[in-house]
KOLROVO-124094 format. One record per residue (C-alpha): z, x, y; residue in three letters. Coordinates in steps of 0.001 Angstrom, whole numbers, padded with zeros to 6 digits, always signed. Example, Ala and Ser with C-alpha at 12.3 -4.5 7.8 and 13.67 -1.06 7.14 Angstrom:
REM residues 2
+007800+012300-004500ALA+007140+013670-001060SER
END
This chain:
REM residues 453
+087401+067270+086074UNK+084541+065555+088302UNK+085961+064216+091653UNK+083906+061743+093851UNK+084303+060919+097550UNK+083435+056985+097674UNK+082016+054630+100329UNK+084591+052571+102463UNK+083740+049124+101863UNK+086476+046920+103239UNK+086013+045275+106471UNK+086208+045978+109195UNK+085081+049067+108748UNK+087152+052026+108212UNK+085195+055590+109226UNK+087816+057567+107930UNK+087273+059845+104853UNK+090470+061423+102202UNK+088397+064896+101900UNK+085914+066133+105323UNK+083294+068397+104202UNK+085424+071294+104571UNK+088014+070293+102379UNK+085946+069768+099872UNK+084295+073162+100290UNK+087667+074851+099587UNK+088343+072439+096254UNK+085360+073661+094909UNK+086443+077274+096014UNK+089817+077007+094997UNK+089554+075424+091600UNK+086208+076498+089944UNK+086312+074395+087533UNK+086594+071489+089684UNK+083162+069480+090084UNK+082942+067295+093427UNK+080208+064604+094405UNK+079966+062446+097441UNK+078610+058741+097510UNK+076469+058530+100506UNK+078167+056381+103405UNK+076095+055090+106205UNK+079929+054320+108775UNK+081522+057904+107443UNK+082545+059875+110713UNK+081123+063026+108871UNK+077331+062147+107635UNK+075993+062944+104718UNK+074341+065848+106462UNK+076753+067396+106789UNK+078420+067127+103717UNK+074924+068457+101825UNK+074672+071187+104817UNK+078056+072994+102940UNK+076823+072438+099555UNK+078461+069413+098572UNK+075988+066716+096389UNK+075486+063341+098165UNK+074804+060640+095767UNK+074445+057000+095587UNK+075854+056443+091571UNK+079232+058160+091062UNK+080004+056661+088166UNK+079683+060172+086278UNK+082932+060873+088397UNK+086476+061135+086578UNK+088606+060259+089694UNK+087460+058304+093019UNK+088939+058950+096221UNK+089127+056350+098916UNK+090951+055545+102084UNK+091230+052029+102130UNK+090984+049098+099145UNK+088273+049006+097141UNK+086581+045684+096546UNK+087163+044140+093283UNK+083079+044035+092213UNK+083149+047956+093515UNK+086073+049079+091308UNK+084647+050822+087858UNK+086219+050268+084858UNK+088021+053293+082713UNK+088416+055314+085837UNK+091487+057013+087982UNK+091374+055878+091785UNK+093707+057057+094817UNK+093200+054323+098155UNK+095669+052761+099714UNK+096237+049273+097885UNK+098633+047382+099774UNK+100017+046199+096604UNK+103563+047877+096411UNK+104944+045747+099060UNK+104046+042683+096676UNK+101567+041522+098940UNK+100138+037937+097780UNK+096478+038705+099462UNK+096079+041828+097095UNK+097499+039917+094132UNK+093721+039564+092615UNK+092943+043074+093208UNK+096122+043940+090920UNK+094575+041819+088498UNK+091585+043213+088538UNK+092847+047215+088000UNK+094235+046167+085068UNK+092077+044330+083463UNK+089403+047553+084155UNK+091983+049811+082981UNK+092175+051604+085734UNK+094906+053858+087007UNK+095541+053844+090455UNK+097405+056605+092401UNK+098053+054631+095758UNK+098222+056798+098415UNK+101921+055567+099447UNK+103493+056679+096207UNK+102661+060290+095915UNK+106179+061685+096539UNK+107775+064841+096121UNK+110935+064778+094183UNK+113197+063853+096545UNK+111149+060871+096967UNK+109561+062024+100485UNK+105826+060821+101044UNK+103393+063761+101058UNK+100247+062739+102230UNK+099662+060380+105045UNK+097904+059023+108252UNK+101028+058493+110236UNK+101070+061762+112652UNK+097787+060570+114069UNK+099182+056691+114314UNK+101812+058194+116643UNK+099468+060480+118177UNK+097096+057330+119256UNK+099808+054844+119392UNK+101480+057025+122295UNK+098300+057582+124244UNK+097979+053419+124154UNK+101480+052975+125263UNK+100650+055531+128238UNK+097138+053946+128605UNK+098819+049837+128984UNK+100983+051218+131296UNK+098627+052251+133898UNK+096816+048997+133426UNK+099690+046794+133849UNK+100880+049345+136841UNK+097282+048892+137882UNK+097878+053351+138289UNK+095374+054735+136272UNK+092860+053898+133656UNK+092525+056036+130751UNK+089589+055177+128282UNK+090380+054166+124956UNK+091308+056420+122081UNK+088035+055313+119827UNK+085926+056010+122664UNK+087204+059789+122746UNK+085472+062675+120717UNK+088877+064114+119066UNK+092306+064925+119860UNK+091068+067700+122022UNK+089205+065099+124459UNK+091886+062772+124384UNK+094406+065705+125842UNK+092506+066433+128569UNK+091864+062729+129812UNK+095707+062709+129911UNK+095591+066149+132473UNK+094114+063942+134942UNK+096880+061008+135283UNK+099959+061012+137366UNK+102769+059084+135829UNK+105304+057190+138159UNK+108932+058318+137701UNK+109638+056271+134522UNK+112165+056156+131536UNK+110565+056045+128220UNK+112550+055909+125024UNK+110929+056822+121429UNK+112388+056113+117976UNK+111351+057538+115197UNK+111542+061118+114029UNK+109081+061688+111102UNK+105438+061813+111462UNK+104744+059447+113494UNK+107532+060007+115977UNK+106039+063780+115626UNK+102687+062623+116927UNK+104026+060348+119774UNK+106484+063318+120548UNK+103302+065360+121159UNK+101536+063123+123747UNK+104948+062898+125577UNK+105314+066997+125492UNK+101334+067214+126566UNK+101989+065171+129583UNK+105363+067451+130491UNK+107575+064458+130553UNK+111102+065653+130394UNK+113172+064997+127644UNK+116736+064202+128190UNK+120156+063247+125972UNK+120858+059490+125423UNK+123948+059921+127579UNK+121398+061307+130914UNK+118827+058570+129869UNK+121848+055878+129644UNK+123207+056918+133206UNK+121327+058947+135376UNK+118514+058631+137451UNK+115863+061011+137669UNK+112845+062055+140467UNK+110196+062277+137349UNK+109311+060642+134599UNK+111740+061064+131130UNK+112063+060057+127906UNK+114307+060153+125000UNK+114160+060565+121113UNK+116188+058610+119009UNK+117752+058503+115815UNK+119135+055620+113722UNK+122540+055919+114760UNK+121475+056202+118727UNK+120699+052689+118510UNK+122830+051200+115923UNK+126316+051535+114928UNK+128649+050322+112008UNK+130152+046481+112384UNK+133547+047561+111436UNK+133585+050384+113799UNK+133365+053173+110966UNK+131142+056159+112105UNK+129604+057995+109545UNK+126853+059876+107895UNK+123203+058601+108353UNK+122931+058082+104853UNK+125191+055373+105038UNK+122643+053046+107195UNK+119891+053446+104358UNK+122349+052566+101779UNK+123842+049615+103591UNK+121992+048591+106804UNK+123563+045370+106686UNK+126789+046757+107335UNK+125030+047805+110601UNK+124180+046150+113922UNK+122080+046942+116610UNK+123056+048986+120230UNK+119682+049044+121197UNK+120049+046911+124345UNK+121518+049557+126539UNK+117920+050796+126388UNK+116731+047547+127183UNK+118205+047486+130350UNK+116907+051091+131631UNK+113506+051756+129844UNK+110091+051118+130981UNK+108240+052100+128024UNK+109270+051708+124416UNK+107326+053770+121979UNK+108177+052408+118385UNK+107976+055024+115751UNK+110399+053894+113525UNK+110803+053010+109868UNK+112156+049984+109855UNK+113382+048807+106071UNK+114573+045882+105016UNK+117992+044261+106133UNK+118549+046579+109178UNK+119036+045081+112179UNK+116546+044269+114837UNK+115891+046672+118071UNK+116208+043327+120325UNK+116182+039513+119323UNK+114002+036739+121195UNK+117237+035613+123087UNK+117834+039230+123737UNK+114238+039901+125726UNK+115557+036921+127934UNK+118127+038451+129515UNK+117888+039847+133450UNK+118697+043028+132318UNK+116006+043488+130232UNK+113439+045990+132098UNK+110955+046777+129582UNK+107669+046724+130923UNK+105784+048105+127461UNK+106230+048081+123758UNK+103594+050084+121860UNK+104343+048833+118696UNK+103260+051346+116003UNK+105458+050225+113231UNK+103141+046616+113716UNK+106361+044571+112083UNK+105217+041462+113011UNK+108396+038785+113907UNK+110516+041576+112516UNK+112702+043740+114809UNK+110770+044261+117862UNK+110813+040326+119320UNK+107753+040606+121424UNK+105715+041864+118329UNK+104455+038319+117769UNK+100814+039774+115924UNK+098567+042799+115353UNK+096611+043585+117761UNK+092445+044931+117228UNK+091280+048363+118459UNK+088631+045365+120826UNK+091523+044053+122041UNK+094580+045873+121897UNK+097073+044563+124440UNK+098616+041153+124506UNK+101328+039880+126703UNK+104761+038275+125574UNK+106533+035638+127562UNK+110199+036272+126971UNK+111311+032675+128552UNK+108928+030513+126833UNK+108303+032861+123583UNK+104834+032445+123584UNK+101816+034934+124295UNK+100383+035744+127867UNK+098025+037915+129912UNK+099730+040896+129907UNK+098996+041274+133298UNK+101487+038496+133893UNK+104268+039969+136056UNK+106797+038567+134109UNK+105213+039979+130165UNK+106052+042577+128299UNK+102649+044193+127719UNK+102498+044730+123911UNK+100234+047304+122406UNK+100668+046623+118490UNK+097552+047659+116791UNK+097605+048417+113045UNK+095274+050803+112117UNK+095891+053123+114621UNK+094580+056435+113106UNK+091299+055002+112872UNK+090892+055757+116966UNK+090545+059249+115676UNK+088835+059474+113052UNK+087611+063143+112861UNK+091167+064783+113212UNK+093212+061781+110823UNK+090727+062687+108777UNK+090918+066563+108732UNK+094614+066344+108901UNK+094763+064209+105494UNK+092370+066002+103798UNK+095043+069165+104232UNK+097558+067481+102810UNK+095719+065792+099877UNK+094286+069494+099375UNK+097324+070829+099330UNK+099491+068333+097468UNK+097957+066538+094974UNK+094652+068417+093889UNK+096698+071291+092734UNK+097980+069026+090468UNK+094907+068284+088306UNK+094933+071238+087392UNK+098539+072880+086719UNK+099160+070036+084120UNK+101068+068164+086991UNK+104308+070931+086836UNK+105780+069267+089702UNK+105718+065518+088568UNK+103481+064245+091625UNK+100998+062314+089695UNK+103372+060853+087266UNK+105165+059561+089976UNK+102310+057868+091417UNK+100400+056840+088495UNK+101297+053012+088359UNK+102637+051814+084886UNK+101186+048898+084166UNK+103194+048157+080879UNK+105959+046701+083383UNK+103740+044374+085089UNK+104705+040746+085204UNK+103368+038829+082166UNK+103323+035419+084370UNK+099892+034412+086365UNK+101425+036046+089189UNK+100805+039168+087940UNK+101638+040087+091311UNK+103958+042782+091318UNK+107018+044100+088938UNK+105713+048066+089455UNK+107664+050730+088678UNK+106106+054070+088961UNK+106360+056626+085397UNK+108744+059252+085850UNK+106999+061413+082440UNK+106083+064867+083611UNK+102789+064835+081676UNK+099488+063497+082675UNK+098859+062481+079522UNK+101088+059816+078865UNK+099432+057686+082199UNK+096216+057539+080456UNK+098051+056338+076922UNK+099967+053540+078707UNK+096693+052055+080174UNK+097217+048298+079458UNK+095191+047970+076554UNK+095867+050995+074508UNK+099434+050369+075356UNK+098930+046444+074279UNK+097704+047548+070776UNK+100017+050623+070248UNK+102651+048332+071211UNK+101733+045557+068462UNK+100984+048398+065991UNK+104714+049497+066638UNK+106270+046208+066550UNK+103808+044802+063363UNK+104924+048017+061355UNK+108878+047842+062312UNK+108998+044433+060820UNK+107090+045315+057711UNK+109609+048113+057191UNK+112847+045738+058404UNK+111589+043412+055704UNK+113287+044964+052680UNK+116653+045125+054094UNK+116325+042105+055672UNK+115743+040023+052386UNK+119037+042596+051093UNK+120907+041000+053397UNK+120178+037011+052870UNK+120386+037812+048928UNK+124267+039125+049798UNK+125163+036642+052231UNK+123435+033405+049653UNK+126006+035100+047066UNK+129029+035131+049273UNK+128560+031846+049690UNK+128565+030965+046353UNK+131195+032785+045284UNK+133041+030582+048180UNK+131753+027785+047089UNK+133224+028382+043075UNK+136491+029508+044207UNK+137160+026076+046259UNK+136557+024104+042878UNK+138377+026032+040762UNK
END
């Protein structure tokens, strides 16, 4: 099995790498049999130095390579044919703009293990960027703060050499005695949770944050049911707002009215409610003074999150009265922070971090013939795509156990198998079928003779 490291080619440019040189040192340790090669990358935040410097070949041809691992899409003229790719395709939302690069996978039979869909079996992602997005997207929230409070001036995240820098900039701010609430408790509401802890901010219950006031700065932590609660009164488990969160509405408000700083770290899925509406951010109770959007759902249930924001650029302000974007340093706008690629401010440790995971999870895989199911989860079946032009988006991911079967139900071979299968039934249906119209035809006539005589 020949792995390859590939050039990120999307723009803007993502420095970001799946495997550092490290991790790819310990593949080729742990699984001898494993062959690696790198394609040489002129943005990577590790060089191709350094990568060589460990042992690890730099090329610029990987085509000898069995499976290509990427970050971020791969063009459509880069993608090469017959091969097995992991990136992250913003396809399985059904995106429209990615609709072409869909097209193109399967027409180069490729099989594509997006990034997104490797799952363990309880259907929990494995592998991800989202500690570091909360890391990042906390430090911003902290950082617009003290620019809109005109109380301190933190540089930016991408200008930082690693998590380790970016702590100790924080060690030299004083924060004002604020209220900061935080939703979100998986990995990205781990890596906010970590700034928050660095900087010794207290946390506190919702019932303190709700109604007490406090001589330093706090903040709180919540879960789904903190902020929303059932419309017919009911309480009950939490697994009752993922399997109905329509039946839900939202008590995020009371925040509203006490917070300075909203950290969103949420997962917000479709048909929940929103944290606050447009109408809602009018009110004279509403106090916030930040939103550092992580969760980047644009017009969805953050109101003031009216577009992304750029790692240039990455504050806006939101004019609750007239709906319309301001200079944040408007004394009546929410300051919004709601970039969308936040991991790529660090680079080096997203990128160490990831690598772990992918070592851990998924290249394991390769090489245990797949024992606990994670590639054929991924591997996308493209015998259920949608046989319109659209071709846009009916995926289903395989649930076989063995690697095998992905490669046999590449489009093609499964196009002609499929014929083959359907071609042969009807040869062998024929018999029985002409059985049948011979005894019917002389039913008929036997009907036919008894009604004249």
């Amino acid at each position: 099995m020949k792995f390859a490291v590939i050039q990120e080619r999307k723009s803007p440019p993502d420095r970001r790498v799946v495997l550092d040189p490290e991790s790819c040192k310990t593949l080729l340790s742990n699984f001898p049999s494993a062959e690696l090669i790198v394609e040489t990358s002129p943005i990577r935040v590790f060089s191709d130095a350094e990568y060589s410097k460990v042992g690890i070949e730099v090329v610029q041809d990987v085509s000898a390579a069995d499976v290509l691992i990427g970050v971020k899409e791969v063009p459509i003229k880069a993608l090469i044919p017959n091969k097995s790719y992991f990136f992250f395709s913003h396809t399985i939302k059904k995106q429209p703009y990615n609709r072409d690069l869909l097209r193109a996978i399967l027409d180069k039979n490729i099989t594509l293990y997006d990034h997104e869909t490797l799952i363990d079996q309880k259907n929990h992602r494995l592998i991800g960027f989202g500690y570091y997005a909360g890391v990042v997207g906390a430090y911003n929230g902290i950082r617009t703060l003290g620019l809109k409070d005109r109380t301190f001036d933190l540089p930016k995240a991408t200008t930082l050499n690693g998590l380790e820098e970016l702590h100790s900039e924080l060690d030299y701010i004083s924060l004002p005695n604020i209220k900061i609430v935080l939703t979100g408790s998986g990995r990205v509401g781990q890596g906010a949770k970590e700034i928050l802890d660095h900087l010794k901010i207290k946390q506190v219950s919702v019932d303190d944050f709700l109604n007490k006031d406090f001589n330093e700065s706090v903040y709180v932590q919540l879960d789904v049911l903190d902020y929303c609660e059932r419309i017919d009164g009911k309480y009950l488990r939490k697994s009752d707002f993922f399997k109905h969160p329509e039946a839900y509405r939202s008590t995020f408000e009371r925040f509203t009215s006490v917070a300075d700083l909203f950290v969103a770290g949420h997962f917000y899925g479709k048909g929940a409610p929103a944290f606050f509406t447009r109408e809602q951010a009018k009110a004279d109770s509403f106090k916030l003074k930040v939103v550092a959007d992580i969760s980047c759902d644009i017009d969805g249930p953050v109101a003031c999150t009216i577009r992304p924001s750029t790692i240039e650029n990455p504050i806006y302000g939101y004019d609750a009265q007239s709906e319309t974007e301001v200079d944040y340093m408007n004394a009546n706008a929410i300051a919004v922070m709601a970039v969308d690629n936040l991991p790529c401010e660090l680079p080096k440790d997203a990128s160490d971090g990831f690598g772990d995971l992918f070592l851990t999870h998924v290249i394991p895989a390769f090489f245990n013939g797949d024992k606990d199911g994670i590639l054929a989860r991924a591997a996308m079946d493209w015998n259920t795509l949608s046989t319109d032009c659209s071709c846009s988006a009916k995926l289903r991911f395989t649930s076989d156990s063995a690697l095998t079967r992905s490669a046999i139900r590449r489009s093609s071979s499964w196009k002609i198998l499929s014929t083959l299968i359907f071609s042969l039934s009807i040869f062998l249906a024929l018999p029985l079928v002409i059985s049948m119209a011979e005894a019917r035809r002389m039913r008929i006539g036997k009907k036919i003779l008894n009604s004249e005589n």
